[in-house]
N, C-alpha and C positions, 0 to 999 in steps of 0.2 A: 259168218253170221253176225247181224248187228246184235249187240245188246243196249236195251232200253238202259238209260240212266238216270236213278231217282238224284240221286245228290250228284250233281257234277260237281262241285268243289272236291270230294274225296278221288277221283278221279283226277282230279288239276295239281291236287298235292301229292300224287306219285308220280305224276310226268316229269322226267327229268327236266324240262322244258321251262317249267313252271318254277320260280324262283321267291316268288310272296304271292298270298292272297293276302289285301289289307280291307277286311271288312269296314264297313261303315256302321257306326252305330247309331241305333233307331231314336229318329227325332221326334216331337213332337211339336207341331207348330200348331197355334192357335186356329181357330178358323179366319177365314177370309170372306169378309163382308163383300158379295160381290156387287150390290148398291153403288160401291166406289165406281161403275164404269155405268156408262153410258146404257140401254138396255138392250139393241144392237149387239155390244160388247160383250153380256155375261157370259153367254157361253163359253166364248172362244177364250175369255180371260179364265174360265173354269178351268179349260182345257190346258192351258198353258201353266197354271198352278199346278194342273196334278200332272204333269212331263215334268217340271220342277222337283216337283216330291219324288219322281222316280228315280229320276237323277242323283236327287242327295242318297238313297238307299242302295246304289251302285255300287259295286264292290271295285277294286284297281287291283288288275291281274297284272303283275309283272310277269315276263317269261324272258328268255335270255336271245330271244330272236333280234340280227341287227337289221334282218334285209326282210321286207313285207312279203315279197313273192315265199322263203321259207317259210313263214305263217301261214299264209293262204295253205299253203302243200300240206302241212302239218292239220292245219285245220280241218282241209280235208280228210286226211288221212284216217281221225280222230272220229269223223264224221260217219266215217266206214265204218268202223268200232263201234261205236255209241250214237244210237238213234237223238238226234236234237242236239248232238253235240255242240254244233256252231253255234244254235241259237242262246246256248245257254254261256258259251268264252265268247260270245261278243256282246255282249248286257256287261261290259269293263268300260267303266267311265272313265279307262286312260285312251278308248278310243277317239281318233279328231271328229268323227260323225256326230258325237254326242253333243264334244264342246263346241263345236260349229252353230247343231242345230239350237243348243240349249241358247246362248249367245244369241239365236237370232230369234229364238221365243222373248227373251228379255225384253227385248228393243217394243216386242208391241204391248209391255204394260202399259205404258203411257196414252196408249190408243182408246179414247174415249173415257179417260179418267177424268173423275169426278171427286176426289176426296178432299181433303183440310190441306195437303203440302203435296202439292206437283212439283214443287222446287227440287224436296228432297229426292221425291223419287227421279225423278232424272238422275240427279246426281248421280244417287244408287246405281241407277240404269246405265250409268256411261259406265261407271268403278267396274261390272258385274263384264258389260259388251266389250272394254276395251282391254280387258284381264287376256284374254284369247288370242295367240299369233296369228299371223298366216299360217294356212300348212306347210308350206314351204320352209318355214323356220321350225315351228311344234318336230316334223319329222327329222329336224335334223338333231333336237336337244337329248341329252344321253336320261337313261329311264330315272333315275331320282329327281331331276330334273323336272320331269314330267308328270313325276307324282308330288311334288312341291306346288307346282301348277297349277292341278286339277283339284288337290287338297285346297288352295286360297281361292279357287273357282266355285268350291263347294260352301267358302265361306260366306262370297260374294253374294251366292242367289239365298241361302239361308239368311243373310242380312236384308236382304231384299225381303224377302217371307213375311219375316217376321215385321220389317216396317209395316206392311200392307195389313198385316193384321192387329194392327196398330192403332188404326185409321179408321175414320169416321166417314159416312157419305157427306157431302156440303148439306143434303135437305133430302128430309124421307121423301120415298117418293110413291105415288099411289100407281104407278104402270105396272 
């Protein structure tokens, strides 16, 4: 019989398996003028902010797994236990799905921007895209490693944030 599980972190801190939870502490960033893009752009650049913000509030589960296929099995397993259990150990911003997909959200600030310093944010934008291995490499780096990574990844799109909210559109605009 599944049992429902309201807090899965108390769940994650008795599994042998499970070696840290490193929570992340609650940010707050400014608002983001979305003026700054194009008006095609707001949307999608909304969109892309608030995947940003979900990401920094990600916690980094370490567990003592070296081999993927043993997680999968475990996860499963766990899954049998506790209804949503996956859904709730794979929301860990040490997975590569995250830094992949966040990494390729980054790349379209610059898509239809309109603000005071395009310069800068490039910049930003290469510092934030280029932070990220292959997976090829990422899967082979040992877990402190990997949480060194995703901690300066975390700092990279927060630097990022907060520039943008920073910024001014070039010229109000009446659309």
């Amino acid at each position: 019989m599944r049992q429902n599980i309201s807090l899965v972190e108390d769940v994650l801190l008795t599994d042998s398996h499970i070696v840290a939870i490193h929570q992340t502490r609650r940010l707050k960033i400014p608002a983001i003028d979305l003026l700054l893009w194009l008006k095609e752009q707001r949307e999608t650049q909304e969109q892309r902010i608030r995947h940003c913000m979900e990401f920094l509030g990600l916690p980094l589960i370490e567990d003592d797994f070296t081999d993927g296929y043993k997680r999968k099995e475990w996860i499963y397993q766990m899954e049998r236990r506790y209804a949503n259990f996956a859904d709730f150990y794979n929301r860990n911003a040490l997975r590569y799905t995250y830094l992949n997909g966040l990494s390729m959200c980054v790349q379209g600030f610059s898509v239809g921007y309109e603000g005071t310093n395009p310069k800068q944010l490039g910049e930003l934008i290469i510092g934030a895209e280029t932070f990220i291995p292959p997976v090829q490499i990422y899967d082979c780096m040992v877990t402190p490693m990997k949480i060194r990574l995703v901690r300066g990844f975390k700092s990279k799109i927060l630097d990022l944030l907060k520039f943008l909210s920073r910024q001014i559109p070039l010229k109000e605009r009446a659309d």
